[in-house]
Chimera marker file (.cmm) of the C-alpha trace (Angstrom):
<marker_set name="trace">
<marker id="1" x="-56.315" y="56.262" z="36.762" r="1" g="1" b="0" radius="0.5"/>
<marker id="2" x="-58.342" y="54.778" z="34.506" r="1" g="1" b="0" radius="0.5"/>
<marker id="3" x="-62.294" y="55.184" z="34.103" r="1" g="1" b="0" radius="0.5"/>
<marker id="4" x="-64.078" y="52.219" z="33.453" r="1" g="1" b="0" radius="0.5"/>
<marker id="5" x="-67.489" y="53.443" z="33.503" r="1" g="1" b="0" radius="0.5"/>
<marker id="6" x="-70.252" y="55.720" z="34.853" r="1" g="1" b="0" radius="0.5"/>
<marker id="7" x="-74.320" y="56.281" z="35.653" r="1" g="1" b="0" radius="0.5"/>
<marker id="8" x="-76.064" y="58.035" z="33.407" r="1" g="1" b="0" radius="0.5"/>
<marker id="9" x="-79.398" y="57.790" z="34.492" r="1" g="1" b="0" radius="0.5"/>
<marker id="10" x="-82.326" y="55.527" z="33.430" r="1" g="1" b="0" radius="0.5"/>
<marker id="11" x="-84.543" y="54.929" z="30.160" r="1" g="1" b="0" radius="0.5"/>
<marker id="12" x="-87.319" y="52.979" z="29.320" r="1" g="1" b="0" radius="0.5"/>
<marker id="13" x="-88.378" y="50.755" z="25.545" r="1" g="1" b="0" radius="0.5"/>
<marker id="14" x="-90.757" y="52.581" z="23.792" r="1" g="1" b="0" radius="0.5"/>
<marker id="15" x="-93.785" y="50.391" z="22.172" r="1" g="1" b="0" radius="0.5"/>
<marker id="16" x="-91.120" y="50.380" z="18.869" r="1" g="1" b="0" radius="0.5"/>
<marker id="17" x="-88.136" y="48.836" z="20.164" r="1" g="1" b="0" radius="0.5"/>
<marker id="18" x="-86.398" y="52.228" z="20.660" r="1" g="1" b="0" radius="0.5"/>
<marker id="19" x="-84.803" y="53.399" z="23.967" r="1" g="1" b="0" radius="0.5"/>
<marker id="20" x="-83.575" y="56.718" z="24.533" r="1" g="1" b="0" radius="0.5"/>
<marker id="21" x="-79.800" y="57.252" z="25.234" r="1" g="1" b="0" radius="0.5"/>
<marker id="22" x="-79.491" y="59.918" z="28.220" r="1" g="1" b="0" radius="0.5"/>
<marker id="23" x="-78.526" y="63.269" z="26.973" r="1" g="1" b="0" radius="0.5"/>
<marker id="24" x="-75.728" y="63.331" z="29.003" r="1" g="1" b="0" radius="0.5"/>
<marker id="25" x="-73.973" y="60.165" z="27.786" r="1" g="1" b="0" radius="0.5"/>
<marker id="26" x="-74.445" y="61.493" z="24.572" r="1" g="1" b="0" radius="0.5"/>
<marker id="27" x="-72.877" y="64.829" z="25.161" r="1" g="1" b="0" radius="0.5"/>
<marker id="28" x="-69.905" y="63.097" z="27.301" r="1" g="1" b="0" radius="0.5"/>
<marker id="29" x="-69.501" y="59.853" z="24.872" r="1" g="1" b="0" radius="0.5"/>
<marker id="30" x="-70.043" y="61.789" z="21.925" r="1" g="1" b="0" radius="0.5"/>
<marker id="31" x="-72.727" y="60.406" z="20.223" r="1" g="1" b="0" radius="0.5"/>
<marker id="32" x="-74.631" y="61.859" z="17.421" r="1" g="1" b="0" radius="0.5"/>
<marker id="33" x="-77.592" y="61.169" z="15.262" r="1" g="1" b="0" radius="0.5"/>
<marker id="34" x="-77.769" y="58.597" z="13.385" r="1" g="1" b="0" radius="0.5"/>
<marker id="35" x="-74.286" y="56.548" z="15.227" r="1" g="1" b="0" radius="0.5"/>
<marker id="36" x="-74.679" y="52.854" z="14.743" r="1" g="1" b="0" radius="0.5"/>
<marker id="37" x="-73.731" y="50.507" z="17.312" r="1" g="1" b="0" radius="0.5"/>
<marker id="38" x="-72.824" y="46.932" z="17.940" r="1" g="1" b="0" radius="0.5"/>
<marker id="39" x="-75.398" y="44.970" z="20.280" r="1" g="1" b="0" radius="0.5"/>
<marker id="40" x="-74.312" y="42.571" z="22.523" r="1" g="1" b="0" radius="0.5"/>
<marker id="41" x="-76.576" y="40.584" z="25.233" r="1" g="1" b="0" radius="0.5"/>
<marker id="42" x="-76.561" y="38.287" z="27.721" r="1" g="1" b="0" radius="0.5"/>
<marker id="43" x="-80.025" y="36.924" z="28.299" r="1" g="1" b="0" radius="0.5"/>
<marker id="44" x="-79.085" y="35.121" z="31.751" r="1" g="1" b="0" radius="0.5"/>
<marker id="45" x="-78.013" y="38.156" z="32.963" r="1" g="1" b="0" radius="0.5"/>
<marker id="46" x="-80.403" y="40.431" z="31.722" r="1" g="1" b="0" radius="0.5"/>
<marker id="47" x="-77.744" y="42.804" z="29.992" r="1" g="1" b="0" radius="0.5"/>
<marker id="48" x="-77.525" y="44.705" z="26.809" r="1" g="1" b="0" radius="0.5"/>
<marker id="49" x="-73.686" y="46.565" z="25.429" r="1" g="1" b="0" radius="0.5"/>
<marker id="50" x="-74.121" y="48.581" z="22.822" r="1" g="1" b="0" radius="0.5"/>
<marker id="51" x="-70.597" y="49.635" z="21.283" r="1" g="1" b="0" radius="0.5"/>
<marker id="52" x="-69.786" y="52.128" z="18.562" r="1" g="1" b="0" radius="0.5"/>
<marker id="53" x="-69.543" y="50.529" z="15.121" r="1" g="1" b="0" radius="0.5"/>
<marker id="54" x="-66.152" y="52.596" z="14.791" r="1" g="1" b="0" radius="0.5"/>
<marker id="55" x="-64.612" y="51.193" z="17.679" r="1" g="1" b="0" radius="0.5"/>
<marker id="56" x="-65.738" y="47.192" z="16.744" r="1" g="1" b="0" radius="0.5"/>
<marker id="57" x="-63.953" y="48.306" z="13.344" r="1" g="1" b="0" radius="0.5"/>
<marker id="58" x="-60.865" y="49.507" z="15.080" r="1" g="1" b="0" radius="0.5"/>
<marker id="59" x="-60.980" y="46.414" z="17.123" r="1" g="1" b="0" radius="0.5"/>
<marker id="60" x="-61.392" y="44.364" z="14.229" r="1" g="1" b="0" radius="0.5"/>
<marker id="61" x="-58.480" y="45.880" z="11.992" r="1" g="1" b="0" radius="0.5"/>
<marker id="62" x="-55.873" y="45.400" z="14.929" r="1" g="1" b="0" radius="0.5"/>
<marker id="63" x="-57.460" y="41.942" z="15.482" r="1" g="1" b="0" radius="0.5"/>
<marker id="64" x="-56.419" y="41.261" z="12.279" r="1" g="1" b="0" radius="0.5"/>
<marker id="65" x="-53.161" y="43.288" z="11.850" r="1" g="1" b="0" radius="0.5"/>
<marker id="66" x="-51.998" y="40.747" z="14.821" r="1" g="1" b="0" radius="0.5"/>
<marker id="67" x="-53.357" y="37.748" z="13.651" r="1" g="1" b="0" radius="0.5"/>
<marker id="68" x="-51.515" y="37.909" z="10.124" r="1" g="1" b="0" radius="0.5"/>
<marker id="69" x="-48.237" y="38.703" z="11.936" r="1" g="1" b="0" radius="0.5"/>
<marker id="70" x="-48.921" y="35.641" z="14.327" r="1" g="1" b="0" radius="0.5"/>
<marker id="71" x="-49.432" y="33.839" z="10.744" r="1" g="1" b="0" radius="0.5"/>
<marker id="72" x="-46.305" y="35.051" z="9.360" r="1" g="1" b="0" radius="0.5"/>
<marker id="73" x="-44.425" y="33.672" z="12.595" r="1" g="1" b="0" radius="0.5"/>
<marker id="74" x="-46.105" y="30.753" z="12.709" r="1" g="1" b="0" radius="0.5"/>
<marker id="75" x="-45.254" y="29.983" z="8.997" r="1" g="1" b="0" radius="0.5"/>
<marker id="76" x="-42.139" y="30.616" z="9.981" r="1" g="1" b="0" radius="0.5"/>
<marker id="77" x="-41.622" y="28.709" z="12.651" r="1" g="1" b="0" radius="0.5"/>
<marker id="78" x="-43.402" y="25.899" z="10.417" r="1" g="1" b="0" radius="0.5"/>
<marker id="79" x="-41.024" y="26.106" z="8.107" r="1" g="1" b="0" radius="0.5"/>
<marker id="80" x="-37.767" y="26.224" z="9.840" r="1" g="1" b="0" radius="0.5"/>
<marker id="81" x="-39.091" y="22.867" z="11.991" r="1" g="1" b="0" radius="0.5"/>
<marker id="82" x="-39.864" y="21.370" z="8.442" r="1" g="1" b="0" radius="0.5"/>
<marker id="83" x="-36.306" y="22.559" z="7.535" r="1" g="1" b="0" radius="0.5"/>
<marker id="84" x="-34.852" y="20.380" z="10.360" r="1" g="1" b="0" radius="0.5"/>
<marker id="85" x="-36.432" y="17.115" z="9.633" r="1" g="1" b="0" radius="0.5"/>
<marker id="86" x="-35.413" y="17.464" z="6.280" r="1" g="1" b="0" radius="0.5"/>
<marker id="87" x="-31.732" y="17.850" z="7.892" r="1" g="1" b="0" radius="0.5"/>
<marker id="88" x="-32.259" y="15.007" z="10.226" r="1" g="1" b="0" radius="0.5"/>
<marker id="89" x="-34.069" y="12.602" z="7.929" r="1" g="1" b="0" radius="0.5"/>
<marker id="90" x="-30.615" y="13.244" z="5.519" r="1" g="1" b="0" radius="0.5"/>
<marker id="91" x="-28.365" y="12.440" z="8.364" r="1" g="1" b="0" radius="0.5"/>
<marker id="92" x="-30.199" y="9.343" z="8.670" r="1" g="1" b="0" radius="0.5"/>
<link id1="1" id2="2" r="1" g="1" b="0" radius="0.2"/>
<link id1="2" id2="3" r="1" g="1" b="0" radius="0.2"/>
<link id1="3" id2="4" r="1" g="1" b="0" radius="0.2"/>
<link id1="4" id2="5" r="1" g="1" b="0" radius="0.2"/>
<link id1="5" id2="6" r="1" g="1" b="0" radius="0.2"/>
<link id1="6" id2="7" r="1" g="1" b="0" radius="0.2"/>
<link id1="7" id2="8" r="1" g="1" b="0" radius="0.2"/>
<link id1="8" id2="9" r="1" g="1" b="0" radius="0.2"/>
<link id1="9" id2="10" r="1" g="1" b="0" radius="0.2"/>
<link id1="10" id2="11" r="1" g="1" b="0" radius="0.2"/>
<link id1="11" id2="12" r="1" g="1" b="0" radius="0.2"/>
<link id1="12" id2="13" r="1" g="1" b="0" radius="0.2"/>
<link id1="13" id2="14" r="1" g="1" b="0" radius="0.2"/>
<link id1="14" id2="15" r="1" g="1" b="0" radius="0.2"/>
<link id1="15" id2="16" r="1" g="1" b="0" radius="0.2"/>
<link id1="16" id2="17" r="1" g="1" b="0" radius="0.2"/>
<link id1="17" id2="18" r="1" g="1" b="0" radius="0.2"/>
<link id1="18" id2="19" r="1" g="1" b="0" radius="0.2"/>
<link id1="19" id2="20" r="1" g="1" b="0" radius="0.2"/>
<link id1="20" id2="21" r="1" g="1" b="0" radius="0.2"/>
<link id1="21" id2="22" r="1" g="1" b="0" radius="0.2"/>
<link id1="22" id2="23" r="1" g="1" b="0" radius="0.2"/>
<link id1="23" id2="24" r="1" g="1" b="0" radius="0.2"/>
<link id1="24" id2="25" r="1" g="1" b="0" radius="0.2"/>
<link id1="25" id2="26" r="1" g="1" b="0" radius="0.2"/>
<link id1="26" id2="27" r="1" g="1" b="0" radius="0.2"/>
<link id1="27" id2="28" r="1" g="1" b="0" radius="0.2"/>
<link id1="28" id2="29" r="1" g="1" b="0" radius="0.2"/>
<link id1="29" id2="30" r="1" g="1" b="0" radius="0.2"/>
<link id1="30" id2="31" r="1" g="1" b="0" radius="0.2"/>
<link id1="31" id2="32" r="1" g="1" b="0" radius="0.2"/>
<link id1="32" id2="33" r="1" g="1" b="0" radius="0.2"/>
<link id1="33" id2="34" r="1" g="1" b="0" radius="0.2"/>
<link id1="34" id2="35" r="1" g="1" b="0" radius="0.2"/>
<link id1="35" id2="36" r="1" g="1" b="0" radius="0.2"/>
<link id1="36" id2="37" r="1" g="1" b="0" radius="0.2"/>
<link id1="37" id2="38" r="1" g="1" b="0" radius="0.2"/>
<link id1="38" id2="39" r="1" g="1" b="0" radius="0.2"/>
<link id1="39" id2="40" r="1" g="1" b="0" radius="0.2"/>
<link id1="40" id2="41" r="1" g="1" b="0" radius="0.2"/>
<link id1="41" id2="42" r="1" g="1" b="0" radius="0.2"/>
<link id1="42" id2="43" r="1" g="1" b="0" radius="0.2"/>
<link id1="43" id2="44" r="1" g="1" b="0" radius="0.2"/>
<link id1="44" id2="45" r="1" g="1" b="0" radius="0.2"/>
<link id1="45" id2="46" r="1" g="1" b="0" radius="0.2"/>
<link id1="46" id2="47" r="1" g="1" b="0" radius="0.2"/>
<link id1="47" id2="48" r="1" g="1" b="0" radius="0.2"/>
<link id1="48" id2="49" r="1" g="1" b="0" radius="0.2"/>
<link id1="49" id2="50" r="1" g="1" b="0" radius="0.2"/>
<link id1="50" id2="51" r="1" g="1" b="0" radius="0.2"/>
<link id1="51" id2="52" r="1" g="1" b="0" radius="0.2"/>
<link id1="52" id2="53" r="1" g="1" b="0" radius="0.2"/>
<link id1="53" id2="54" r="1" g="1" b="0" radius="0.2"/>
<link id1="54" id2="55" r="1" g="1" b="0" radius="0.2"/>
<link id1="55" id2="56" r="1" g="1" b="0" radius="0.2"/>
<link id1="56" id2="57" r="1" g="1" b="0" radius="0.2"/>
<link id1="57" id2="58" r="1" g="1" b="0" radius="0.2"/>
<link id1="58" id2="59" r="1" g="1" b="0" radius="0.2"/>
<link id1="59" id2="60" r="1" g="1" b="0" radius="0.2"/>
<link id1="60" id2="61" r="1" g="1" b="0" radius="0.2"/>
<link id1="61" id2="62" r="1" g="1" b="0" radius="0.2"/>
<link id1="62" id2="63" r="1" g="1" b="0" radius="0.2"/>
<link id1="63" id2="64" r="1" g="1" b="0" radius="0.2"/>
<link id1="64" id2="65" r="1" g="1" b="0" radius="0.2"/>
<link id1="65" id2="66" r="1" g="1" b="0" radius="0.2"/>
<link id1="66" id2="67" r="1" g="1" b="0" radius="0.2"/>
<link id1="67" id2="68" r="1" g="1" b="0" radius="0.2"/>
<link id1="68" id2="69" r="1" g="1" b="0" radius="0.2"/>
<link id1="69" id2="70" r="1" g="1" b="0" radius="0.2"/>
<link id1="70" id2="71" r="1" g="1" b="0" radius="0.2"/>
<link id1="71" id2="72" r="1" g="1" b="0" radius="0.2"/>
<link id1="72" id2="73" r="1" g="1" b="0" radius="0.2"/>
<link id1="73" id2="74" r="1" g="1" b="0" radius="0.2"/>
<link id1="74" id2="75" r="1" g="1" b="0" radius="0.2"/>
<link id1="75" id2="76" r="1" g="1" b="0" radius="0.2"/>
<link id1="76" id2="77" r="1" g="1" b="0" radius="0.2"/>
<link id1="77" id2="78" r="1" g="1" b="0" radius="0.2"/>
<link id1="78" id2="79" r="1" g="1" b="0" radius="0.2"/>
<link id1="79" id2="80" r="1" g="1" b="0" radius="0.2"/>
<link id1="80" id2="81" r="1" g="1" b="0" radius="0.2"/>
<link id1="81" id2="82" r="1" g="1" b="0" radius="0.2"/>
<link id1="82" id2="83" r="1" g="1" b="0" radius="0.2"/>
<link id1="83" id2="84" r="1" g="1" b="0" radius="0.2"/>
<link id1="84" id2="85" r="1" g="1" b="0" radius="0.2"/>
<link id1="85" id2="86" r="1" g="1" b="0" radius="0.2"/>
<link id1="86" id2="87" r="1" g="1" b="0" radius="0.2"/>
<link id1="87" id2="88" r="1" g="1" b="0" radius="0.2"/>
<link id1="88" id2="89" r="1" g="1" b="0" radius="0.2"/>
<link id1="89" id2="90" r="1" g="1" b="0" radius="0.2"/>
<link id1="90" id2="91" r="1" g="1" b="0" radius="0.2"/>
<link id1="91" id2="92" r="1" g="1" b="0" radius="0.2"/>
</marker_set>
């Protein structure tokens, strides 16, 4: 089973911006001192994400990984169709 996601508590914004990650998430999502994080927000919905910079990065390499295989098919792909016109436009 898979967990998706837990309570740790509440925090407040202090008068610099900062906010206070529960010790507990920190301890059970390992977080240390100094960790830097991806923010994401939705305004409408009132919601802040923060993600681990090493995970966006991880995310980010596969991302990649994938889309230069999908190139490399693609290309192929390309190429083999161009291959066929040129075989069709010569039986012509």
């Amino acid at each position: 089973m898979m967990n998706h996601g837990k309570i740790f508590g509440t925090t407040s914004m202090g008068e610099r911006g900062q906010v206070v990650i529960p010790s507990e998430a920190r301890e059970e999502l390992g977080i240390k001192s100094g960790e830097k994080f991806v923010v994401f927000g939705d305004a409408r919905k009132g919601t802040v994400i923060l993600v681990k910079s090493e995970i966006m990065n991880k995310f980010a390499n596969f991302f990649f990984n994938k889309s230069k295989r999908f190139e490399k098919i693609a290309k192929e792909i390309f190429e083999k169709t161009e291959a066929e016109v040129e075989e069709e436009e010569k039986e012509e």
